[in-house]
C-alpha positions in Angstrom: 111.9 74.8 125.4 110.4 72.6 123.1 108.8 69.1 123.8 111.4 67.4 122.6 114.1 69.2 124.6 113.0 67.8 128.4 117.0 68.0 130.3 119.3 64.7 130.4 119.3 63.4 134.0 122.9 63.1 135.8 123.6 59.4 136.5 124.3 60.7 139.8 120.5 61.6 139.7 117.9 64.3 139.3 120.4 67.7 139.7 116.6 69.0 141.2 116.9 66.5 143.6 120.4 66.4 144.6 120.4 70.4 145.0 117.8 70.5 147.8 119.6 67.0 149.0 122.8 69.9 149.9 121.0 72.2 151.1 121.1 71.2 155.2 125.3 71.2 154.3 125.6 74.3 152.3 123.5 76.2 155.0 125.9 75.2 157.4 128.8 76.5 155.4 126.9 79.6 154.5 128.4 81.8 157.8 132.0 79.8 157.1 131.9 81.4 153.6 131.3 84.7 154.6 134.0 84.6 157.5 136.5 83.2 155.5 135.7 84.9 152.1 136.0 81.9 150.3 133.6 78.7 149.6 134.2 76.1 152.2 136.2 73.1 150.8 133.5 71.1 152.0 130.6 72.6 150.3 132.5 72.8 146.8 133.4 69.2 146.7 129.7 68.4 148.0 128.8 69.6 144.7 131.3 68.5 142.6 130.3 65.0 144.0 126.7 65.7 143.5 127.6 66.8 139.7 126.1 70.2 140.1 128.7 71.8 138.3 127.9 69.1 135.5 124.3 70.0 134.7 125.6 72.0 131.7 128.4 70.0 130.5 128.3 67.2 127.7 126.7 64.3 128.0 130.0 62.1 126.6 132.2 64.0 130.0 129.5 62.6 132.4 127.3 65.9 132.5 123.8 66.5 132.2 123.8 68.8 129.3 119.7 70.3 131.2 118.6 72.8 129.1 118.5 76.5 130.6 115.8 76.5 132.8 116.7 73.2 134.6 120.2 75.0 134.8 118.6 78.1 136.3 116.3 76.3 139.0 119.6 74.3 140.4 121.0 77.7 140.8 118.0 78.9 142.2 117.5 76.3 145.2 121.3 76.7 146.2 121.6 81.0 145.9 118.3 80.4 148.2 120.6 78.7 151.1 123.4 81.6 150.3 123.7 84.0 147.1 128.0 83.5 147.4 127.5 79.7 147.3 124.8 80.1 144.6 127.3 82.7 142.8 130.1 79.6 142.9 127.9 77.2 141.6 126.7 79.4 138.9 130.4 80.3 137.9 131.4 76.5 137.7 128.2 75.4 135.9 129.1 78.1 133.0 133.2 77.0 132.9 132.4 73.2 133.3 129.8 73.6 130.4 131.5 75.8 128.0 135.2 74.1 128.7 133.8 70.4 128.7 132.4 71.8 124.9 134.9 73.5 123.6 137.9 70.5 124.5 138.6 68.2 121.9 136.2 64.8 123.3 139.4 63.0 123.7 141.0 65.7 125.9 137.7 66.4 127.9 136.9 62.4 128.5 140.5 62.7 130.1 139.7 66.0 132.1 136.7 65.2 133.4 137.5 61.4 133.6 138.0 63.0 138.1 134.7 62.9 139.3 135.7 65.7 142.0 136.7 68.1 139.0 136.4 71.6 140.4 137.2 74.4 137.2 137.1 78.0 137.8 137.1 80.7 134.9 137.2 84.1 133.7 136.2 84.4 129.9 137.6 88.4 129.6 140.9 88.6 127.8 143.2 89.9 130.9 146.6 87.4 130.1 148.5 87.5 126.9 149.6 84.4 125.3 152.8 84.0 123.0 152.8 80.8 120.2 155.9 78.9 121.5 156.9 75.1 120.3 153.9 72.8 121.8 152.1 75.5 123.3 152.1 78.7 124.2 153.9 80.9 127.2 151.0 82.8 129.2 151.2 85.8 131.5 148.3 87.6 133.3 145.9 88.7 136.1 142.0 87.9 136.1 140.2 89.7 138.7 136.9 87.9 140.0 138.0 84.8 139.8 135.0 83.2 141.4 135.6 79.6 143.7 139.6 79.8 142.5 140.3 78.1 145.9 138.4 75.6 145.2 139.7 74.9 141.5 141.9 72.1 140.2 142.3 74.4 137.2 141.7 77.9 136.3 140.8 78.8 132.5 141.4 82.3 131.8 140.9 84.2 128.4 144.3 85.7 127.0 145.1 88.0 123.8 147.4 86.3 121.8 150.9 88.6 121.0 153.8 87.6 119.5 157.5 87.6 121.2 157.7 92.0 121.5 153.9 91.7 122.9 152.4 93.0 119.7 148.7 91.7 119.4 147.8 89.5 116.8 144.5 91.5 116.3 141.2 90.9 115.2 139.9 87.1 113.5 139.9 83.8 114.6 143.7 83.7 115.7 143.2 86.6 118.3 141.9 84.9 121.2 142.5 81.8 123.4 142.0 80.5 126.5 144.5 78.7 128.7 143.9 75.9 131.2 146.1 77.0 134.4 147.0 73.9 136.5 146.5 74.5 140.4 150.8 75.0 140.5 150.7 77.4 138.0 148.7 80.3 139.0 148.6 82.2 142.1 145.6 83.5 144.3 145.3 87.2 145.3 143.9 88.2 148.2 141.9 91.0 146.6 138.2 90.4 147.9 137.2 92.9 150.7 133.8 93.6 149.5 130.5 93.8 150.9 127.9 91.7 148.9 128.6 87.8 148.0 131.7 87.9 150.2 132.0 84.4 150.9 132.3 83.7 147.0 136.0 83.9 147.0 136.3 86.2 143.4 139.3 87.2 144.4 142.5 88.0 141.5 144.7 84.8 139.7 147.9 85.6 138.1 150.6 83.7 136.8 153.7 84.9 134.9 155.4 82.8 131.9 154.0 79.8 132.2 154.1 77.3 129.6 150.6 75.8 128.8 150.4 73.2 125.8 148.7 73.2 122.9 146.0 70.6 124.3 145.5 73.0 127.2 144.4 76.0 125.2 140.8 76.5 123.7 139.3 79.3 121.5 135.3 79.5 122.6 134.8 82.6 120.5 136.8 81.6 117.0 136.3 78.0 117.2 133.6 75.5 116.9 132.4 73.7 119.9 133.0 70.1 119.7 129.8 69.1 121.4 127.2 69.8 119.0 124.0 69.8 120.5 121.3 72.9 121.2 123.0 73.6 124.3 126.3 74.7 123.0 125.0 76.2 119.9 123.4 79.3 122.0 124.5 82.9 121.5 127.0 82.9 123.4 126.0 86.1 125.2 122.6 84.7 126.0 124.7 81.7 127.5 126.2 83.6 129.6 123.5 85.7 131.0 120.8 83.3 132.0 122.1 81.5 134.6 123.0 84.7 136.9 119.6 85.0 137.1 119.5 81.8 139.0 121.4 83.7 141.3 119.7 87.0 141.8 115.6 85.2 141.5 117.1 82.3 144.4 118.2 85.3 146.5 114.9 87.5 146.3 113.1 84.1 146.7 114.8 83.4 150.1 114.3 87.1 151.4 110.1 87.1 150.7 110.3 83.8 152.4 112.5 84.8 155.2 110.1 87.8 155.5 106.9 86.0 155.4 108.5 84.1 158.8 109.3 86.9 160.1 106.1 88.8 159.6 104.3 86.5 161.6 105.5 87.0 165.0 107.7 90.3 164.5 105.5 93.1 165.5 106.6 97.1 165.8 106.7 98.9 169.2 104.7 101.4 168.6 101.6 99.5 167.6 102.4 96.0 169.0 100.3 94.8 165.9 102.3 91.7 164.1 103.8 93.1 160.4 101.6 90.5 158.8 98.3 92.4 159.7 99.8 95.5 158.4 98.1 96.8 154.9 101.5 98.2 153.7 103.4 95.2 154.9 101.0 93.3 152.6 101.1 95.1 150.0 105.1 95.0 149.9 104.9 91.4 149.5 102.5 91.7 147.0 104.6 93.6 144.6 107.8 91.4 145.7 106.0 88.1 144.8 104.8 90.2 141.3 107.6 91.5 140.0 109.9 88.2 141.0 107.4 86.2 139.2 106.9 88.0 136.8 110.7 88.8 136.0 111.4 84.7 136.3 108.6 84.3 133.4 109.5 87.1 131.4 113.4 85.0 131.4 112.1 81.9 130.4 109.9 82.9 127.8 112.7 85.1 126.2 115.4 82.2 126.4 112.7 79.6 125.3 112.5 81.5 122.4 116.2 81.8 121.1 116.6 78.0 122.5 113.5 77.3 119.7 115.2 79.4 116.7 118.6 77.2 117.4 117.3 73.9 117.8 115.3 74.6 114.8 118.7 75.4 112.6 117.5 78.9 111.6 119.4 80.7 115.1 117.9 83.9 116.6 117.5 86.5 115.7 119.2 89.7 116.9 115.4 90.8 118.1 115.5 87.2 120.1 118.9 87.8 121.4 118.1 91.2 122.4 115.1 90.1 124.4 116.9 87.6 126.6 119.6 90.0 127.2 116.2 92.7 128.4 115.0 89.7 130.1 117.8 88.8 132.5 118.9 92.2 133.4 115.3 93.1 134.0 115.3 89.8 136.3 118.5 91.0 138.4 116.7 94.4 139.0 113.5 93.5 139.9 115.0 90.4 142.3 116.6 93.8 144.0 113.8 95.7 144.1 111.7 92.5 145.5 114.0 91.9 148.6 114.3 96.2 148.9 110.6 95.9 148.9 110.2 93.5 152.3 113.7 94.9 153.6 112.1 98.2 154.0 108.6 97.0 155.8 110.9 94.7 158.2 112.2 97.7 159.8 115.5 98.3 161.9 115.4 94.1 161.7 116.4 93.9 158.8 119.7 95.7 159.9 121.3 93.0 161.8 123.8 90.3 160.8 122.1 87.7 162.6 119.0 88.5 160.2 119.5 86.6 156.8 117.3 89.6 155.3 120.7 91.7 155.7 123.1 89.1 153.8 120.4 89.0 151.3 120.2 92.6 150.7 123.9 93.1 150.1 124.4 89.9 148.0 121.5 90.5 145.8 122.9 94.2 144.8 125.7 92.2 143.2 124.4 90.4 140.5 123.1 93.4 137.8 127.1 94.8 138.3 127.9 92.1 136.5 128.7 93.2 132.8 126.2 90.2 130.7 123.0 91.5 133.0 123.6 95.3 133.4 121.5 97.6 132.4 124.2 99.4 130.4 123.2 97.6 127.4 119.5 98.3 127.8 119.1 100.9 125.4 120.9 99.4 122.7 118.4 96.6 122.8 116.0 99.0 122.2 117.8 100.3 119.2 117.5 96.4 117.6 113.5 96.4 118.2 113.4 99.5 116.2 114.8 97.9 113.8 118.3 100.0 113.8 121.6 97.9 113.2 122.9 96.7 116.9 126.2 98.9 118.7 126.9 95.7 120.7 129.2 92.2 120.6 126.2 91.0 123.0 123.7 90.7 120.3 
């Protein structure tokens, strides 16, 4: 970012400071999470109360507004402690930012006026909305609902129909998103899964509920009300660099976890500790290279699109091409790094009582996601040479 573009501090205080501040209570709620499948209560209104959700909302809602990378190394310390808290944090930090923005101020000073605000999202169009008197009447079911326990509201994307549930089609009148109120949607029990378990993503429905007109947003048609650098970002690029957070923070904790390991585990064939092993240090070699490397190659890529905006000419499709390249890169090299000292701590790294394991399966989760996969890969290639893009994403 540029000089001028140092992060606005919390009045709470330094979001830095206040993440590793939470991280003896999140680590305690890191098994409760993954028992339960759900974030602790505890641990999300820890947060909320620390403003961590904030660090990407306006300043005038009593958020931060920190530019990206601060955003991505709050992330970082907290996926470090458990990638399913990390994921919840990351999930709130995007809807509290991009909600707070895209509110009228006078309706977003009243929202946010609860300093225990917990908001959970889904910005994919899975609920249909129907233009009623004062509102509209809204029907659907978003899978992946990320921290929806946890959630005062949940804001969920919704194609707009008329009364026969004909869409109103493409342009500015085709989209909105509707702020659910805790009594008006229902929780799934959906997620039986594997990796980030304990981050609750389980399915919210509701079915013909009335939400009013100052309940309902259009993020993709309509101009954010906060007008700062922040909230004039590709939208895309938005949207992508903060799971980062969540894969780098996980493949930071495994190399660490691994390095205390290597010290006093030792194989029983050669009874030699893994850290005098050549391959064992050449496996963390490579991890500490290509997470390091993936981490810079983010920053530099998002630094440069946060540049072009803040400068009024906005990126470029090349620039936004690169920071999609950038983050998806970062999610598969943060897999390959904890793969890398999974495989050199042997049959250890097997056990649930070894965090190497949690981190192994969590970290597999972040490039599913659809703003980080690799689908999109080649078509980024296809913009660098120069040939029109075959993508919404940039």
């Amino acid at each position: 970012m540029s000089a001028d573009s140092h992060p606005v501090r919390l009045d709470r205080g330094d979001p830095i400071e206040r993440a590793h501040e939470l991280v003896p209570l999140l680590r305690d709620c890191a098994d409760e999470a993954e028992r339960e499948r759900r974030l602790p209560e505890r641990a999300a209104q820890a947060m909320a109360r620390a403003g961590l959700y904030r660090v990407a909302a306006p300043r005038s809602v009593g958020g931060a507004e920190c530019d990206p990378a601060t955003q991505i190394e709050v992330i970082e310390i907290v996926s470090a402690v458990d990638g399913s808290i990390g994921w919840n944090l990351m999930i709130g930090i995007e809807v509290m930012g991009v909600l707070g923005a895209a509110l009228p101020p006078e309706r977003a000073a009243k929202l946010y006026a609860d300093p225990d605000l917990v908001v959970s999202g889904a910005l994919n169009p899975m609920g249909t909305a129907n233009a009623v008197d004062g509102g509209y009447r809204v029907s659907g079911r978003w899978p992946f609902a990320s921290g929806c326990h946890n959630a005062d509201y949940f804001w969920g994307q919704c194609r707009v129909v008329d009364a026969d549930g004909n869409e109103a089609g493409l342009g500015p009148k085709s989209m909105r998103e509707a702020l659910l109120a805790r009594d008006e949607f229902e929780i799934l029990d959906t997620w039986h899964v594997s990796g980030m378990r304990g981050s609750g993503s389980h399915d919210v429905a509701c079915e013909d509920v009335f939400v009013p007109e100052e309940r309902m947003t259009g993020v993709f048609f309509e101009p954010m009300h906060a007008d700062s650098t922040l909230y004039r970002l590709p939208a895309f690029s938005r949207l992508a660099y903060n799971k980062v957070g969540v894969s780098t923070g996980i493949a930071r904790a495994a190399i660490d976890h691994f390095k205390a390991l290597a010290s006093t585990h030792k194989r029983r064939a050669s009874g030699v500790p893994l850290s005098e092993r050549p391959d064992v240090q050449l496996a963390v070699a490579e991890a500490e290279t290509r997470l390091r490397s993936a981490r810079a190659f983010v920053l530099d890529a998002v630094s440069q699109v946060w540049d072009a905006t803040e400068s009024g000419r906005g990126a470029t499709n090349e620039e936004r091409a690169l920071v999609h390249l950038a983050c998806a890169n970062a999610a598969a090299e943060s897999v390959a790094a904890v793969d890398l000292v999974c495989n050199v701590a042997g049959t250890a790294s097997l056990f649930e009582s070894n965090p190497l394991e949690r981190c192994q399966r969590d970290v597999r989760v972040v490039p599913q996601h659809i703003t980080v996969s690799p689908q999109w890969n080649a078509n980024a290639g296809r913009v660098m040479l120069g040939l029109p893009s075959n993508s919404v994403f940039f």
